[in-house]
N, C-alpha and C positions, 0 to 999 in steps of 0.2 A: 655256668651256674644252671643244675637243673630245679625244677619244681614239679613232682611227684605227687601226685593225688592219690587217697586211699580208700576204700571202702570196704565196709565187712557188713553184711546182714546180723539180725539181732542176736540168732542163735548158732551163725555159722562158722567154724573152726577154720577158715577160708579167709585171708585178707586180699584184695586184689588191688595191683598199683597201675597208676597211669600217667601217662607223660603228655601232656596235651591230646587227652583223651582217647587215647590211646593203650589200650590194656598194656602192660610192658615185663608183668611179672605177678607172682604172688608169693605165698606164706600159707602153709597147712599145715596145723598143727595135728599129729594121730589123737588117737580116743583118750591114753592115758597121758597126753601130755609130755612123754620124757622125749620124744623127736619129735623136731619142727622140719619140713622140708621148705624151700624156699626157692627163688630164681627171678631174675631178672634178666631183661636182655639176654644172652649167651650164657650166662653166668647160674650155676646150681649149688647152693649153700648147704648143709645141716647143719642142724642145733640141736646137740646130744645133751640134755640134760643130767648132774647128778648128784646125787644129796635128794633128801626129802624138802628140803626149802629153795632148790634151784639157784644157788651161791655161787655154784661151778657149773659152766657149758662148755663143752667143745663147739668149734668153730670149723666145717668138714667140708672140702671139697668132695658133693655129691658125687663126679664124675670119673674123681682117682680116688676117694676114700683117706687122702690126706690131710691129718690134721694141720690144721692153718693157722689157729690158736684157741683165745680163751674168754670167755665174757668171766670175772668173776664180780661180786659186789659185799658191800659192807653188810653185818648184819640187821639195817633196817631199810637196802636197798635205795639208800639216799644217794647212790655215787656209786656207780657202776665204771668197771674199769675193762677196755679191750685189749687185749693183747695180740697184736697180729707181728708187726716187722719194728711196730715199736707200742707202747702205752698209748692209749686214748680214753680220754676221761671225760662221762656221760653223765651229765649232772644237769639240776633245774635250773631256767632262767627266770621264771616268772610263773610264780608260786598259784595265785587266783585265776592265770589263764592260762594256764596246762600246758608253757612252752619250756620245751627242753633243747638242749644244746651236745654233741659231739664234740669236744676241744681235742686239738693237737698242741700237746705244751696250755699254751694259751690261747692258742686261736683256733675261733669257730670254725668248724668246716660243716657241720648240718646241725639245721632244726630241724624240730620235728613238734605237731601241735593236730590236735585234733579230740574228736571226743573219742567215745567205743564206738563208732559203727562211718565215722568218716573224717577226713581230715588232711593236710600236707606238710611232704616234707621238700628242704631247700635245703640243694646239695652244691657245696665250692669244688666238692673231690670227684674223680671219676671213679674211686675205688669200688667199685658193686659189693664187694665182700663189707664193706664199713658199714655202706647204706642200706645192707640187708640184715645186718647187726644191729641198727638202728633201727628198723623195722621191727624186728623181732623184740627188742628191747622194751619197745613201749606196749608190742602186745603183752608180754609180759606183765607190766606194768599193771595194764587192765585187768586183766586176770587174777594179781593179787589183790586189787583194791576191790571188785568184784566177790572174791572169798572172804575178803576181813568184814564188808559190809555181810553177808551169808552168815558170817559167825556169830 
C-alpha cells in the first residue's frame, strides 16, 4: 500500500507527487491542454487528448510512443472508464468530500481526494500507468469544474 501526496500551486499547470515526502513524480499539462506529460518513479506516461470535450484520451508510453490504452468517459463525466490490459472503472465514493475511487471489477485498488492545490492518493496496485491515470483524472476533473464555475 502506497500513500502519495500532491501539490499544485494556484495558477500552476505543474502537479508534483510525493511518497513520504519525497518528490517522486509529476504531471504537466502544455498551454492548450490537449498533452498532459507525466512520470513517476522510472515510469513516463502521455495523455493525448481528443474531442473538444476530452471524452477520448490516449494513454502513451513517453519513452516508446506506444499506445497503452484509453481513458474514455460518459457524457457528464460521472464514470470514467480506463482501458489498459483490462477495464477499470473511476467513479465517486463520497459525494460532499471529494473522495473518489479506481475499481478493478469491484474492488478498490486507489483513492484519490484532495481539493485543487493539495491532496492524497492511496494505492493497493504497483501499476504506475493506473496511478498516473488517476492522477491525471482528477486534474481533469478540476479543470472542468473550474470552467463550468467560469461559465
Amino acid at each position: 500500500m502506497k500513500t502519495f501526496q500532491w501539490k499544485q500551486g494556484l495558477f500552476s499547470r505543474t502537479v508534483k507527487f510525493f511518497l513520504r515526502d519525497k518528490e517522486v513524480g509529476s504531471l504537466r499539462q502544455d498551454a492548450w491542454g490537449k498533452i498532459t506529460k507525466s512520470s513517476i518513479e522510472t515510469d513516463e506516461i502521455t495523455f493525448k487528448s481528443k474531442g473538444i470535450f476530452k471524452t477520448n484520451i490516449e494513454i502513451i508510453n513517453s519513452k516508446t510512443s506506444e499506445i497503452l490504452g484509453s481513458i474514455t468517459s460518459n457524457t457528464w463525466g460521472s464514470e470514467l472508464h480506463i482501458q489498459l490490459d483490462k477495464t477499470y472503472t473511476f467513479k465517486r465514493i463520497h459525494f460532499w468530500k471529494g473522495i473518489w475511487g479506481l475499481y478493478s471489477e469491484t474492488k478498490k485498488i486507489i483513492e484519490i481526494s484532495g481539493g485543487i492545490m493539495k491532496g492524497k492518493l492511496i494505492s493497493s496496485t504497483d501499476n504506475n500507468t493506473l496511478v498516473l491515470s488517476t492522477f491525471y483524472i482528477r486534474q481533469l476533473q478540476h479543470q472542468q469544474a473550474a470552467a463550468a464555475g467560469v461559465a
